[in-house]
N, C-alpha and C positions, 0 to 999 in steps of 0.2 A: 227659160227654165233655170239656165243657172246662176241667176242674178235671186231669184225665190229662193233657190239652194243656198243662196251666201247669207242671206236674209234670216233662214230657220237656223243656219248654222251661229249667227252674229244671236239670233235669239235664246237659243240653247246655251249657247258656252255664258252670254251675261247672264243669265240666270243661275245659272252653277254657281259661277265664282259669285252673284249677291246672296245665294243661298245663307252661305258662309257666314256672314256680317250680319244675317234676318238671323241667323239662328244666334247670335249673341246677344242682339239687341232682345230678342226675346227671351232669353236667358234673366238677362238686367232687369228689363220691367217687368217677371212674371207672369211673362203672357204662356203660361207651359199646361198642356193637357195632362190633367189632373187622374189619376184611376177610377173610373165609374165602374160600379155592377156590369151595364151593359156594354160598358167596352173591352176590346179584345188586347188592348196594350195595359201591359205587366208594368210598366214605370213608365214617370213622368214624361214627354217629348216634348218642346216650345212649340210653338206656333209662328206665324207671320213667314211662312211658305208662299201665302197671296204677293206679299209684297216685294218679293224677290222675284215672282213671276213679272211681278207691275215692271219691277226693273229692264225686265230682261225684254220686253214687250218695247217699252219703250226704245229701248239701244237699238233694237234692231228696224223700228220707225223712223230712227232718225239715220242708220244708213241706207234704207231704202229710198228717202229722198235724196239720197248722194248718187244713187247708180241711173247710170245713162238709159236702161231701158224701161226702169220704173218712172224715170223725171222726166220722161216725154214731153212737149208742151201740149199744155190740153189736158195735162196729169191732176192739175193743181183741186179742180173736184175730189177725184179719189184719194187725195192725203187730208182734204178737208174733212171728209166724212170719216176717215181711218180713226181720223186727231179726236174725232169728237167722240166717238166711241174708247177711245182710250182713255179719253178725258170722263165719259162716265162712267167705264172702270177704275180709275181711280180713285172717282169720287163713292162706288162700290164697294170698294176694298176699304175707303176708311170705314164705313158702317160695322167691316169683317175686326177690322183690328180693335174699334171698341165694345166689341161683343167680346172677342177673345180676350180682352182684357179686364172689362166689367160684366161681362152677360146681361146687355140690356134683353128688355123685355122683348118675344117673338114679336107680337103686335110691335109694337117700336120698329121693330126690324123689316119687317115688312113695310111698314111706311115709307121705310127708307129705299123700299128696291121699288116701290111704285114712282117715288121722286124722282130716281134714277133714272126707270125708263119712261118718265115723261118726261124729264132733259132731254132724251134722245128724239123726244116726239119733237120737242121743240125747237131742235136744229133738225128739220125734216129729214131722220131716219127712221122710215117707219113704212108699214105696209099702205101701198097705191091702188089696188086693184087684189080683188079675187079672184082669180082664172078658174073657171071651171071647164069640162069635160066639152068635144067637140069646138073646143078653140070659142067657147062663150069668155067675155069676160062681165064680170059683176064691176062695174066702179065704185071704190067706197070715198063716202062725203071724210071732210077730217077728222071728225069724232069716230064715227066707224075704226077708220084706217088706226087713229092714236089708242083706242079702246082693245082693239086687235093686240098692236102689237105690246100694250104694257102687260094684256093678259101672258101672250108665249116670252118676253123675258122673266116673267118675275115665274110661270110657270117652271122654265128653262133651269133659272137662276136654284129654284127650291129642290129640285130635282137632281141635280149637281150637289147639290149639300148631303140629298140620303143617300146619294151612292159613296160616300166618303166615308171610309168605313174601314177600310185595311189599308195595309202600309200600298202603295203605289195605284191603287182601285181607280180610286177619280181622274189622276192626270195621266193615265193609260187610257183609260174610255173617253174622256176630252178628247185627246191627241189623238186618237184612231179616228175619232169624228170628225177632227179639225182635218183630218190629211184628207178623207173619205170629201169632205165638203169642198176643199182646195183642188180635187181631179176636177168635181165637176165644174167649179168655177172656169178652171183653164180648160176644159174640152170643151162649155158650152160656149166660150170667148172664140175658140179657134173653128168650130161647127158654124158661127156665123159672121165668121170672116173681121168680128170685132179686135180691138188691141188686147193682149194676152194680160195686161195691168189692169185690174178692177181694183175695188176696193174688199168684196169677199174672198179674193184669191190674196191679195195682200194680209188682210185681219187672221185667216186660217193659217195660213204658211206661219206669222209670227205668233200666232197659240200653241202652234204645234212644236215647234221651237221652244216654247216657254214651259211645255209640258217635258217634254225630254230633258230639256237642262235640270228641272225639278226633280225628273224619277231621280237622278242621277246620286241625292240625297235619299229620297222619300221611300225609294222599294225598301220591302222588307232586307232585315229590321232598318225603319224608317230614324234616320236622325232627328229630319224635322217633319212638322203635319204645314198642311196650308192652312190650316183654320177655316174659319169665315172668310174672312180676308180673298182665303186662295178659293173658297168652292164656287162663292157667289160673282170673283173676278172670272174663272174661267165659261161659265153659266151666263153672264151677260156677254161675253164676246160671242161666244159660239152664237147665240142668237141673235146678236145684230150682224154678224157676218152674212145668216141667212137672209136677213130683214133688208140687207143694203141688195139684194138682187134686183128684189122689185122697182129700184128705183132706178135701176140702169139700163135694165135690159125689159121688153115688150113682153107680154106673155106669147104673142107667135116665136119669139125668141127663144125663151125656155123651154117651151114644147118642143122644138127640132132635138131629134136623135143623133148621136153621134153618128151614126151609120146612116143616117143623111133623111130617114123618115122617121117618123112620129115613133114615142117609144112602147114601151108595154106599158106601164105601171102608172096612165094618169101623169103627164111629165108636167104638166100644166097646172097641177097643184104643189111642186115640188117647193116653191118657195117656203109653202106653210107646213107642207108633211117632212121636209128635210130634218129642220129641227128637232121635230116629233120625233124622225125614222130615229134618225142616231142616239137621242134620249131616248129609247122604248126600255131598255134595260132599267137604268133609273125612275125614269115615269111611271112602268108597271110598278117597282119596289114602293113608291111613292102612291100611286091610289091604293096601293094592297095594305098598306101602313096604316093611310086614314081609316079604307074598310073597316079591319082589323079592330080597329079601335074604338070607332064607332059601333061595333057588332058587340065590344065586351062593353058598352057601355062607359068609356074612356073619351078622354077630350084626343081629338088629333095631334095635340100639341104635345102630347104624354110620348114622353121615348121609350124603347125597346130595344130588345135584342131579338128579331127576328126579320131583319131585313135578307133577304136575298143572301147579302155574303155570309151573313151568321148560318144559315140551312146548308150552304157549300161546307162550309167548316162542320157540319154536323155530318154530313156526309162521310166525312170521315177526308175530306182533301185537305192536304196541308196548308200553312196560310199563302203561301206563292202561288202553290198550284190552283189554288181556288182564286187569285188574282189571275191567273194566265186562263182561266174558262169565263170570268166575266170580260175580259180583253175579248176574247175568240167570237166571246155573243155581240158586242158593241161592231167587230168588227165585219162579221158577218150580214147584221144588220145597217147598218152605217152603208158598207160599200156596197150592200145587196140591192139596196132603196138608190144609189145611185147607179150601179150597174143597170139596173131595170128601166131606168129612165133615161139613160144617154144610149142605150143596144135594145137591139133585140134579138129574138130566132131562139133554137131549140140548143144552141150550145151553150148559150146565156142561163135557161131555165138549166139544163142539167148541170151546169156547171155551182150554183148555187145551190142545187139539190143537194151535191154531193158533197160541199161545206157543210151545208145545214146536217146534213147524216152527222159527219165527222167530230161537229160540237157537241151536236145530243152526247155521243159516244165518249166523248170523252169528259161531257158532265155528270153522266151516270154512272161510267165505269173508272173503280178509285182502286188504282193498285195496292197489293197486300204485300204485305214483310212480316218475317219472322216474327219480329215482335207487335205486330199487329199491322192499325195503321201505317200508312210512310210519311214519314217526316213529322207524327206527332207535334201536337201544339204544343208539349212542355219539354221539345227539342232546346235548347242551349242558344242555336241557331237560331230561333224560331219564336224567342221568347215575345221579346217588346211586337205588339202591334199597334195599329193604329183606333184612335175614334174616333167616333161618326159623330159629327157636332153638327145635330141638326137643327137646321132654322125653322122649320113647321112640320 
């Protein structure tokens, strides 16, 4: 555990400090988010937040091969499959930086994250099997498996983009996800007696790293946004971190509970509902979007201002506060879908109840001030926010 600790921490500080350098270079080449109608930031911000994360991603991969209990022998698989997946984040993030710079065409863009996650098909990262209920497994042929998984990254990846939206939003609900996915990795490794080094327990510790070093700029008022670059880089990680399970571990493996028998919640779908679980906040925002739009007779591709964080801000929450209640639901959700599956019993359920009360409560109820609202949008404090540079 504390060699993962040095790893988030090598991940987080090199992200900070290339923050710094992304936010110049994009300064220079006018890569800067512009003021739209539907966006909630007051003046311009740069972009290229992705590639500071790439940075910080990267450093802390490359001292994770240096420490003694990550470079085990026998290791050399899970840095292979890490590499490769870092590798098709980067090759992600360039797609981010010439939208951010040109705004190619969505279609274009898209093609671009299907290539992506067939790269990953083609250095076999990708789903092996569908475990079903009662310890069935489904085998799937390679088309299947590659079909599967390019549908949940690019799924992943576009769902990551609409939650982008306020200053700190996306690499808050990343990183609660990424930490949320890194327990279970390390419990379901230590529940079956396997080495605590995987490669999803590896890939999540250094996103979640790469998210914190980033808030560290990005919270309101945000210096820099991640763009493309950033939403679509942290979008494919999180989903091939879930994707690299099945290739490691058995589905009778994933199924055991931490508490030593089978869990509540279907443990045996977790590979594929994982990703789902912890995007459910963005993914809901995301089909309500298309809905929406296809209901006014609008192309899906048409943006707005009515995504999820826009009705928080209507609510009358300030912009932070309304970042700290989509954290609360990511988090709730996220560790809910893992708690459920690695435990079980009645202190598990109520204990989750009594989160799930305490979000509602405080999504609904929005403290009053004198002068109205608290912490009004056209606070001083409050002004610049972020925008939602969506890919579909």
């Amino acid at each position: 555990m504390r060699e993962y600790l040095l790893v988030f921490l090598v991940g987080a500080a090199a992200t900070y400090l290339a923050t710094v350098l992304a936010r110049e270079v994009a300064i220079r080449t006018g890569a800067v988010a512009r003021v739209r109608d539907r966006d909630v930031h007051a003046v311009p911000i740069p972009y290229f937040g992705g590639v500071a994360m790439l940075v910080g991603i990267v450093a802390a991969y490359l001292v994770a091969r240096q420490l003694p209990f990550l470079s085990y022998r026998g290791s050399e698989q899970m840095f292979d499959s890490a590499r490769t997946v870092i590798i098709a984040g980067a090759m992600i993030c360039v797609v981010g930086v010439l939208d951010d710079l040109f705004e190619i065409d969505p279609l274009m863009k898209l093609g671009g994250q299907v290539l992506v996650a067939g790269y990953l098909v083609l250095q076999n990262v990708q789903f092996f099997f569908f475990p079903g209920p009662g310890g069935t497994v489904f085998a799937m042929d390679g088309t299947q498996g590659a079909v599967l998984t390019v549908i949940i990254v690019v799924l992943t990846v576009n769902a990551v983009n609409f939650v982008d939206g306020l200053d700190g939003l996306a690499a808050g609900v990343i990183g609660i996800g990424a930490l949320a996915f890194f327990w279970f990795c390390y419990q379901l490794t230590r529940v079956n007696g396997e080495t605590l080094a995987t490669t999803g327990a590896l890939l999540s510790v250094m996103l979640a790293g790469a998210c914190l070093g980033f808030l560290g700029h990005n919270f309101h008022p945000a210096r820099l946004f991640m763009g493309d670059s950033g939403s679509m880089l942290l979008g494919l990680m999180l989903a091939a971190s879930a994707i690299t399970l099945t290739g490691q571990f058995s589905s009778a493996q994933i199924a055991s509970g931490a508490d030593g028998g089978p869990a509540s919640l279907v443990p045996t779908l977790l590979p594929l509902l994982l990703p789902v679980g912890i995007m459910i906040v963005p993914l809901s925002d995301f089909a309500l979007a298309v809905v929406r739009r296809l209901w006014r007779g609008q192309s899906p591709l048409k943006a707005d201002k009515q995504h999820l964080h826009h009705r928080l801000l209507e609510l009358g929450h300030s912009h932070r506060r309304a970042v700290g209640v989509m954290w609360m639901w990511a988090a709730l959700i996220g560790f809910g879908v893992v708690v459920m599956s690695l435990y079980s019993g009645r202190a598990v359920a109520v204990g989750i109840v009594v989160a799930a009360v305490a979000t509602v409560a405080v999504t609904f109820v929005v403290r009053q001030t004198k002068e109205g609202i608290d912490a009004p949008e056209d606070d001083p404090e409050d002004a610049p926010g972020s925008g939602a540079a969506e890919t579909l």
